[in-house]
TORKOL-4160 file (C-alpha; in steps of 0.2 Angstrom, whole numbers, padded with zeros to 4 digits, m for minus):
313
<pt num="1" X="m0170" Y="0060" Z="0080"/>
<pt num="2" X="m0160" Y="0048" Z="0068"/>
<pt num="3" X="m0152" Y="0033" Z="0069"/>
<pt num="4" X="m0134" Y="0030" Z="0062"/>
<pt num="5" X="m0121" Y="0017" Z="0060"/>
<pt num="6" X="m0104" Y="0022" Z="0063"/>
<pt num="7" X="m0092" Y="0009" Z="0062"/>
<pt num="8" X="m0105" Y="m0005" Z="0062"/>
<pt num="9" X="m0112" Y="0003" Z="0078"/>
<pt num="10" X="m0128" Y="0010" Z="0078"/>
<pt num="11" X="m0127" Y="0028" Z="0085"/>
<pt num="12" X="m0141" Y="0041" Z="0090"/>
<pt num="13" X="m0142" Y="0057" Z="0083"/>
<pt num="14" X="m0152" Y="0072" Z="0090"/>
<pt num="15" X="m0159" Y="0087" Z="0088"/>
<pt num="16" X="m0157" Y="0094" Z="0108"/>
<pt num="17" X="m0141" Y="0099" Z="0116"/>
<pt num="18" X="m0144" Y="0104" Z="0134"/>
<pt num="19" X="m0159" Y="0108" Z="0144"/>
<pt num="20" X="m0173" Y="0116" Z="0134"/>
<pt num="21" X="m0183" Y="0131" Z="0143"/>
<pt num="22" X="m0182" Y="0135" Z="0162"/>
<pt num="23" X="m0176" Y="0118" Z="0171"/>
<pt num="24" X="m0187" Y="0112" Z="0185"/>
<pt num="25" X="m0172" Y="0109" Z="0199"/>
<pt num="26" X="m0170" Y="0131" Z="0197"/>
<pt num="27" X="m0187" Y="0130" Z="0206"/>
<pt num="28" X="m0184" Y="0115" Z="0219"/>
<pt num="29" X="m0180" Y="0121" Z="0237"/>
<pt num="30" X="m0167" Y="0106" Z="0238"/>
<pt num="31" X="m0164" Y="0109" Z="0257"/>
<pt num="32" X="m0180" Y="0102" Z="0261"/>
<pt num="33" X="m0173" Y="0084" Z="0252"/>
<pt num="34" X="m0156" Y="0085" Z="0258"/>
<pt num="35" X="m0152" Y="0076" Z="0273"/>
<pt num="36" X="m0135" Y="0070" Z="0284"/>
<pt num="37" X="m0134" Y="0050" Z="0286"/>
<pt num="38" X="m0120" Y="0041" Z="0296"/>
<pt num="39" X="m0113" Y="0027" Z="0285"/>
<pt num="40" X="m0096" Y="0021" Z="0290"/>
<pt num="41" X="m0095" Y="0031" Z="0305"/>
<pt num="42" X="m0093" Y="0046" Z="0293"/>
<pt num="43" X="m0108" Y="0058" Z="0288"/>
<pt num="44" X="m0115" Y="0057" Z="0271"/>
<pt num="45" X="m0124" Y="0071" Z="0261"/>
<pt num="46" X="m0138" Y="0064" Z="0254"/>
<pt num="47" X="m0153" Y="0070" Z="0242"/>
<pt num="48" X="m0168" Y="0059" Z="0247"/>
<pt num="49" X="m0185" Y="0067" Z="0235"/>
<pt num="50" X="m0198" Y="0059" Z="0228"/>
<pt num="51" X="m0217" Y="0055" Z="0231"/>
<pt num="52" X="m0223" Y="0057" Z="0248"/>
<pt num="53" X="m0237" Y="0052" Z="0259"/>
<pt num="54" X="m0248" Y="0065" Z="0251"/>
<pt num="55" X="m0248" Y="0057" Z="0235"/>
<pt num="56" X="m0248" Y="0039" Z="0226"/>
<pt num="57" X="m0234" Y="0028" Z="0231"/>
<pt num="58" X="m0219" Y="0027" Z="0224"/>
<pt num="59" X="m0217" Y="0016" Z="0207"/>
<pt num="60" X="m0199" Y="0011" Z="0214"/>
<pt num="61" X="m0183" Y="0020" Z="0220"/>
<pt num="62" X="m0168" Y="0028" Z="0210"/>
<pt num="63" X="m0149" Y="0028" Z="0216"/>
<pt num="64" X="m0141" Y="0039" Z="0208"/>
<pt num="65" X="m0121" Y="0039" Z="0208"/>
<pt num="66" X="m0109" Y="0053" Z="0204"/>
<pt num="67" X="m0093" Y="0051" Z="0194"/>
<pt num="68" X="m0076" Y="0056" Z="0199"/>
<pt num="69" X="m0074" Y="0075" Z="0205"/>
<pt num="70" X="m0094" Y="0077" Z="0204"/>
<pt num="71" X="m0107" Y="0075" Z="0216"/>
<pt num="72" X="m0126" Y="0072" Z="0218"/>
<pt num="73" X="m0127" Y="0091" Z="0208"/>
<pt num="74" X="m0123" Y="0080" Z="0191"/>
<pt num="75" X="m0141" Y="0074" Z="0192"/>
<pt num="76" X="m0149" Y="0089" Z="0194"/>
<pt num="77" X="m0158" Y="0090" Z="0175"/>
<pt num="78" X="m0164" Y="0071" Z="0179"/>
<pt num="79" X="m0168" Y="0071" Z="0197"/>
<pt num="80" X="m0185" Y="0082" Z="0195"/>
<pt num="81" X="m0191" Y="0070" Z="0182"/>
<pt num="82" X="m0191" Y="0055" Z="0188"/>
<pt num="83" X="m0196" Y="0062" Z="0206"/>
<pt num="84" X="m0210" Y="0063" Z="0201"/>
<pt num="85" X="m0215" Y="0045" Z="0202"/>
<pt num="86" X="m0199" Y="0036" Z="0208"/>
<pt num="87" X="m0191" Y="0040" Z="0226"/>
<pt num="88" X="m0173" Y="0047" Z="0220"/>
<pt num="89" X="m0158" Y="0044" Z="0231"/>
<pt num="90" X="m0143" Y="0053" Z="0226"/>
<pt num="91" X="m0127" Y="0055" Z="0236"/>
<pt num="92" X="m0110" Y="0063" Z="0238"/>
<pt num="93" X="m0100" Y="0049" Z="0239"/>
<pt num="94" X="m0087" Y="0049" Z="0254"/>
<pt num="95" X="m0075" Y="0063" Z="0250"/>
<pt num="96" X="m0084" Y="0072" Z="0238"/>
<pt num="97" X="m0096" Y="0085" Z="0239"/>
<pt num="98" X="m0101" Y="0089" Z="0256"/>
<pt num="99" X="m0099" Y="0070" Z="0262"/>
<pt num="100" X="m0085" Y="0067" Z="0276"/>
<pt num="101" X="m0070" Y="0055" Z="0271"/>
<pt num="102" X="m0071" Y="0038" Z="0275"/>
<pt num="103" X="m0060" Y="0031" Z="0289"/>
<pt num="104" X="m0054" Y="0017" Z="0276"/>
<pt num="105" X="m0045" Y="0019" Z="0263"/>
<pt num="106" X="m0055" Y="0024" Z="0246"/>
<pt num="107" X="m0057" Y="0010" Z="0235"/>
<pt num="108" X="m0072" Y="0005" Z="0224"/>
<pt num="109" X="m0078" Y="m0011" Z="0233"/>
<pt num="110" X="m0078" Y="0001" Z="0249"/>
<pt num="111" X="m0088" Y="0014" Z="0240"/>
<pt num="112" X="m0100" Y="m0002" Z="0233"/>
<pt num="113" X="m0102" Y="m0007" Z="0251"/>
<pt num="114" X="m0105" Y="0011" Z="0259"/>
<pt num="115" X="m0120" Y="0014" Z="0244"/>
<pt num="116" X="m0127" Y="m0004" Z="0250"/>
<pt num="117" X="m0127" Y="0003" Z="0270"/>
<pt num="118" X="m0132" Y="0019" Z="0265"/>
<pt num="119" X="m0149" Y="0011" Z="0256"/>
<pt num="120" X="m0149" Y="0000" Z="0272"/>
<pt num="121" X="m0149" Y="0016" Z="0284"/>
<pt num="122" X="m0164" Y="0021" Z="0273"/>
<pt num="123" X="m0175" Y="0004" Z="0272"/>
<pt num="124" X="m0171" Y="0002" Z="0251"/>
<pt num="125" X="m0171" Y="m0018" Z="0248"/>
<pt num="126" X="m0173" Y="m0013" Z="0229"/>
<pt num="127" X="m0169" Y="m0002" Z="0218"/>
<pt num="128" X="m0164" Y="0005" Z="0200"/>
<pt num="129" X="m0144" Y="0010" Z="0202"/>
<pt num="130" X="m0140" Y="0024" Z="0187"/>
<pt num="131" X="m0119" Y="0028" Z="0188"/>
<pt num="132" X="m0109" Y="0039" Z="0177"/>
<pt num="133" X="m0091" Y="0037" Z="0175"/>
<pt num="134" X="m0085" Y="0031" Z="0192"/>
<pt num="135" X="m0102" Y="0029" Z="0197"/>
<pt num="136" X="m0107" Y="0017" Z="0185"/>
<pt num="137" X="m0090" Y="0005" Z="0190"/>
<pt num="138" X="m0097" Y="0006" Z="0208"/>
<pt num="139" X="m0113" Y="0003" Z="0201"/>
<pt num="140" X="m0109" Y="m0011" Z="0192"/>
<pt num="141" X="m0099" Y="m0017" Z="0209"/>
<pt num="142" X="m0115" Y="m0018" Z="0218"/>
<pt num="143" X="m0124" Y="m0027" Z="0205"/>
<pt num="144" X="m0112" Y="m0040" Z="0207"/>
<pt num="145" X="m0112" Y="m0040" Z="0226"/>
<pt num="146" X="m0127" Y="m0036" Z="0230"/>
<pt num="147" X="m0136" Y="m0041" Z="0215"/>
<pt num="148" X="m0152" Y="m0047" Z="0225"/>
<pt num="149" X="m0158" Y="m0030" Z="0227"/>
<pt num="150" X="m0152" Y="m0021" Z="0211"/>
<pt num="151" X="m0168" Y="m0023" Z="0199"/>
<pt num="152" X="m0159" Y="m0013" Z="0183"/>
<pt num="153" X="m0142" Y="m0005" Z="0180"/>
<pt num="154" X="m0141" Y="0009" Z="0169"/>
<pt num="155" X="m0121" Y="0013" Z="0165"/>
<pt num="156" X="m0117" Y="0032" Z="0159"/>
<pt num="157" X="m0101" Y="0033" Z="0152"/>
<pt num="158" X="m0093" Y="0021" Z="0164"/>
<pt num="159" X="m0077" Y="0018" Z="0170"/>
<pt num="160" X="m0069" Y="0004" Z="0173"/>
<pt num="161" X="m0063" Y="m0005" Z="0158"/>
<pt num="162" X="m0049" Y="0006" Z="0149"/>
<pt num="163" X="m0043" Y="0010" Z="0166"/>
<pt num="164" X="m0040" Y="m0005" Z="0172"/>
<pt num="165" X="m0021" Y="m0009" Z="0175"/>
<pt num="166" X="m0015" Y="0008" Z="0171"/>
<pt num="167" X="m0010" Y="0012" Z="0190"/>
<pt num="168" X="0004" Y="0025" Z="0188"/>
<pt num="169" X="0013" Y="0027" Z="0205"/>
<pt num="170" X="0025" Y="0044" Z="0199"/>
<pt num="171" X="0008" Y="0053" Z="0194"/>
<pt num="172" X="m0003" Y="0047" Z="0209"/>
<pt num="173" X="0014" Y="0053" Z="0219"/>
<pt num="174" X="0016" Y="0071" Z="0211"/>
<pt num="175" X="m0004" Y="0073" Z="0212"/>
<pt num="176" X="m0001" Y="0070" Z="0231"/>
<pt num="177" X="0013" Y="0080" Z="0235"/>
<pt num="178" X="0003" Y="0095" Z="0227"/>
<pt num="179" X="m0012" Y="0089" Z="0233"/>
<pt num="180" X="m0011" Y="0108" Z="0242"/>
<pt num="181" X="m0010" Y="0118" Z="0228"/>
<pt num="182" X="m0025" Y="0108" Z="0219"/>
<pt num="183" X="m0036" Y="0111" Z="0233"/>
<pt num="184" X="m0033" Y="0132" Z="0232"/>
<pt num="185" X="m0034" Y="0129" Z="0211"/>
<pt num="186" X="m0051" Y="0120" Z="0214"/>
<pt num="187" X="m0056" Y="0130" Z="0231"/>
<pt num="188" X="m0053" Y="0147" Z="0220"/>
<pt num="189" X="m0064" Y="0138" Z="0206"/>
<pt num="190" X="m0079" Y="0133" Z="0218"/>
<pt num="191" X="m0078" Y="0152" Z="0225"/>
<pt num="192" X="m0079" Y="0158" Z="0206"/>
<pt num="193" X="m0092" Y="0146" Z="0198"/>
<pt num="194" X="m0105" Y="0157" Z="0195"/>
<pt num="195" X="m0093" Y="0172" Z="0187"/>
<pt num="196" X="m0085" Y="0158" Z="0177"/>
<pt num="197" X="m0099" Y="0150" Z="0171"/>
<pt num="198" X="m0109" Y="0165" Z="0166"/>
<pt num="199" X="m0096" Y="0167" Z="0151"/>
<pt num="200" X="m0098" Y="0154" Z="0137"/>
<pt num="201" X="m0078" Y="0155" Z="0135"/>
<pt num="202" X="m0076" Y="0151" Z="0153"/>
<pt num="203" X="m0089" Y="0138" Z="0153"/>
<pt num="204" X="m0080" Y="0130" Z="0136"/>
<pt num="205" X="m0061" Y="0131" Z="0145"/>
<pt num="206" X="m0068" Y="0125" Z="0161"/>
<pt num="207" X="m0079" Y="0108" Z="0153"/>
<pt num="208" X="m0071" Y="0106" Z="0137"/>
<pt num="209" X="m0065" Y="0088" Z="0143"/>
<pt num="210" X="m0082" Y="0083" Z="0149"/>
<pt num="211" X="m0092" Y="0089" Z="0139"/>
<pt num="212" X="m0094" Y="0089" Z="0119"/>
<pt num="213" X="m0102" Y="0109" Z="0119"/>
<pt num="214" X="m0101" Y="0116" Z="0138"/>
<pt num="215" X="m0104" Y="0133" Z="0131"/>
<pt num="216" X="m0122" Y="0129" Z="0124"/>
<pt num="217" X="m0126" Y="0121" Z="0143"/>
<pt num="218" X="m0134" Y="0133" Z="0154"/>
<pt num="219" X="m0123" Y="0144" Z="0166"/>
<pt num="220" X="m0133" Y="0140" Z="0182"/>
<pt num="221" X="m0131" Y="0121" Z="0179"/>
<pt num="222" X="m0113" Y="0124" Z="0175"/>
<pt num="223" X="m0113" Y="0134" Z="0192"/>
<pt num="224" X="m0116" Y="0119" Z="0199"/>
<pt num="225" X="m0104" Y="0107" Z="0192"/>
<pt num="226" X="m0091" Y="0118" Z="0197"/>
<pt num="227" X="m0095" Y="0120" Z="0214"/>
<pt num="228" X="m0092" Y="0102" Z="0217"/>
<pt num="229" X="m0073" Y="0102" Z="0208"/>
<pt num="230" X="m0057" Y="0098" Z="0219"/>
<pt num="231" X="m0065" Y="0088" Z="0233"/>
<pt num="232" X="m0051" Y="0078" Z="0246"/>
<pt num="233" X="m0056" Y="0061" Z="0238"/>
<pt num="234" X="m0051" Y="0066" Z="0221"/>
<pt num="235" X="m0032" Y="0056" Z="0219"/>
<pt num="236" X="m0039" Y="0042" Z="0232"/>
<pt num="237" X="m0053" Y="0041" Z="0221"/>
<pt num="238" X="m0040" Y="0040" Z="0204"/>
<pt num="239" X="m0031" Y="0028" Z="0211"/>
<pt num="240" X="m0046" Y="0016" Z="0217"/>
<pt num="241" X="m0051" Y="0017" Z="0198"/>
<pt num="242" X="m0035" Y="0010" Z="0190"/>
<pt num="243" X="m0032" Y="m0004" Z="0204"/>
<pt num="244" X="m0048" Y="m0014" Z="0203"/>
<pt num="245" X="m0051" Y="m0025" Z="0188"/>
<pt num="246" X="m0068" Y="m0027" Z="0184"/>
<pt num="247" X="m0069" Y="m0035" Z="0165"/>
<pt num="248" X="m0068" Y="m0054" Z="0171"/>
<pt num="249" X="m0085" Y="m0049" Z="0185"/>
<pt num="250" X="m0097" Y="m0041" Z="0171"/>
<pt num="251" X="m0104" Y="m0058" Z="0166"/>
<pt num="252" X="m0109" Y="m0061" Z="0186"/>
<pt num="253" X="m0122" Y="m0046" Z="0181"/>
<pt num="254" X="m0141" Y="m0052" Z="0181"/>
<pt num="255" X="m0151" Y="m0038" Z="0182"/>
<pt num="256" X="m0155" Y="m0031" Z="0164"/>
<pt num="257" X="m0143" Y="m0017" Z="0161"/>
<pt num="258" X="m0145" Y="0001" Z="0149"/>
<pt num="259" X="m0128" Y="0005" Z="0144"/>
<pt num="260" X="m0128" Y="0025" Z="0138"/>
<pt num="261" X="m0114" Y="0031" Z="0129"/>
<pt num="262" X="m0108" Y="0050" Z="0120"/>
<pt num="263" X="m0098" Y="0046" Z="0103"/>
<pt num="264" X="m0086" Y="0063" Z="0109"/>
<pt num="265" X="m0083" Y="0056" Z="0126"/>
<pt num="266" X="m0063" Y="0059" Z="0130"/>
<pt num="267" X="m0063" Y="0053" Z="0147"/>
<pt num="268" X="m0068" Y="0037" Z="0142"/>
<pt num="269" X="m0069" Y="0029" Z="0125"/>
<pt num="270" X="m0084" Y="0024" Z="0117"/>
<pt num="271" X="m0078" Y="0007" Z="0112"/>
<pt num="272" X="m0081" Y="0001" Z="0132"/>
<pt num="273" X="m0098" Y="0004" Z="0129"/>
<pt num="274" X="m0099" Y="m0009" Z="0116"/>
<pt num="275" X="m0089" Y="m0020" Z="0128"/>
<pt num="276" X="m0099" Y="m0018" Z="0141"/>
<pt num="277" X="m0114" Y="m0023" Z="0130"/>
<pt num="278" X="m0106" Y="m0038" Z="0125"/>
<pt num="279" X="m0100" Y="m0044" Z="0142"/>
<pt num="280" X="m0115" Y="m0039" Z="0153"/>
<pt num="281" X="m0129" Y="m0054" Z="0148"/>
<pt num="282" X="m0144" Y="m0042" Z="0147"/>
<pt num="283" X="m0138" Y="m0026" Z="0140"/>
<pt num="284" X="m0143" Y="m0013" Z="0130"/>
<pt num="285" X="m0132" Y="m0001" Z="0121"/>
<pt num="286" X="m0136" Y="0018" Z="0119"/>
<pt num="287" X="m0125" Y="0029" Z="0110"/>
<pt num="288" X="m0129" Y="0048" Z="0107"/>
<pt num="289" X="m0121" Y="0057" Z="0093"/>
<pt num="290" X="m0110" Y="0073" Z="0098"/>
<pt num="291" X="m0111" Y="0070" Z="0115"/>
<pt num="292" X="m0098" Y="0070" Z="0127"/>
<pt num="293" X="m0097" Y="0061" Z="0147"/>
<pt num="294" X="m0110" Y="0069" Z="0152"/>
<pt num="295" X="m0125" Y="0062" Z="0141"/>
<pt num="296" X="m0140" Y="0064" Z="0157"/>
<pt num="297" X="m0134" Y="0084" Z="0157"/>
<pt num="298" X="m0130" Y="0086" Z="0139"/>
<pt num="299" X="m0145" Y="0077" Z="0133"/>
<pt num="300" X="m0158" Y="0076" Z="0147"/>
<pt num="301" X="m0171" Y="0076" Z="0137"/>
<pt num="302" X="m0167" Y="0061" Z="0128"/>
<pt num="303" X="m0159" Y="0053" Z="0142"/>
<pt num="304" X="m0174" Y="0054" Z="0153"/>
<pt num="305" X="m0185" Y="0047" Z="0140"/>
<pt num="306" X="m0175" Y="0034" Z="0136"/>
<pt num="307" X="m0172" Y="0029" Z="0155"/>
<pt num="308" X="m0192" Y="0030" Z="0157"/>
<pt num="309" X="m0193" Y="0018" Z="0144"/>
<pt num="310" X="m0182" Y="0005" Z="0151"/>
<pt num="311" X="m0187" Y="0006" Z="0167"/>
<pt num="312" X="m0207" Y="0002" Z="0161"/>
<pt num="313" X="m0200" Y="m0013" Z="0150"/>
């Protein structure tokens, strides 16, 4: 590991790129985690693993928040790990995944609010909130409306910033009137996720947005990512993200915050990492060096160490 300056940024430069060996969620049964809960008067999938009564207690709970197309699958290289001693949350936000829609309309304050009923449902009063891309936006929502029970933030690649005030109504209403044929695109991608990802090629065409080397990631964990594609909250879900300031908020955050970063991120740019450093009171910024959105599946490794680390401190 080496540490850079680019552009009077420090940056992170690593050795690891992807999961090293035989990764420990191959060898989870995850149905016997998974659970339905009714939040909203819709059912939520949820992944609840972690400690149990035959072993010590918990050190604290982990939510874990999915970004926009993905669901709880995007932690499956981090979940395992910090099960071990944390209870781990993780959910497919309403209208993604397996999760129901919710009767309201989507919008990132309702998703804030369904994650605080949802950790009500399951008797959390505080916990470690980790969010990439739309994830970490909601997640930096609850720490700013329910700050009382989030103890540390940890922002992966979040959204938020760049987006805000970029609503485009022509492109939200062509996504709509084809909102048909992008379910049977993505429905045909979910049924073909593990031919596609079983080829480095596919796996590069299929990710190349998200992340910085998708053909050097594992085909079973691409498997997976692609299996949660196309979901009905997906243009709700865009929309929500462009129509919901959150700049002028970030200084309301109190709980001490881990900002983690790729320098290759094309979804969102790197500079809002910086600014979310500098407008969040108790943060720390984390940038990794060729690394794309995905920095927890890309870099797990270093990403789990480095969460570990903050959450100890």
């Amino acid at each position: 590991m080496a540490t850079r300056t680019t552009a009077d940024r420090p940056t992170i430069a690593l050795d690891l790129y992807g999961p090293v060996g035989r990764s420990a969620w191959l060898d989870i049964d995850w149905r016997e985690h998974l659970r339905w809960v009714k939040v909203g008067g819709r059912w939520m999938n949820v992944v609840d693993i972690g400690p149990g009564p035959d072993v010590s207690a918990a050190a604290g709970t982990i939510v874990w928040i999915h970004g926009l197309t993905g669901s709880w699958q995007n932690w499956l290289e981090n979940l395992p790990f910090f099960a071990q001693t944390h209870r781990c949350i993780a959910m497919d936000l309403p209208g993604f995944g397996e999760s129901e829609l919710p009767i309201e309309k989507i919008t990132i304050s309702g998703y804030a609010a369904a994650v605080d009923e949802l950790l009500g449902v399951l008797g959390v009063t505080r916990a470690t909130v980790v969010g990439n891309s739309m994830g970490g936006f909601i997640g930096a929502e609850l720490a700013i409306r329910f700050g009382t029970w989030v103890e540390k933030l940890v922002l992966v690649s979040a959204a938020g910033l760049t987006v805000e005030h970029q609503r485009n109504e022509h492109a939200l209403a062509l996504l709509r009137r084809g909102s048909g044929l992008l379910a049977l695109g993505t429905g045909w991608l979910a049924s073909k996720s593990d031919e596609l990802a079983r080829r480095p090629r596919s796996r590069l065409a299929m990710l190349n947005v998200v992340a910085a080397h998708p053909e050097r990631l594992p085909a079973p964990l691409v498997a997976e990512q692609l299996r949660g594609a196309g979901k009905p909250g997906f243009i709700d879900a865009l929309d929500a993200l462009t129509s919901y300031p959150i700049r002028d908020r970030l200084g309301e955050i109190t709980a001490p915050t881990l900002v983690v970063w790729g320098a290759k991120d094309m979804l969102v740019p790197v500079r809002d990492a910086w600014v979310f450093g500098e407008l969040i009171a108790h943060a720390r910024v984390v940038v990794y060096e060729d690394t794309g959105h995905v920095s927890m599946l890309e870099r797990p490794a270093a990403f789990n160490a480095l969460v570990e680390d903050f959450l100890e401190t």
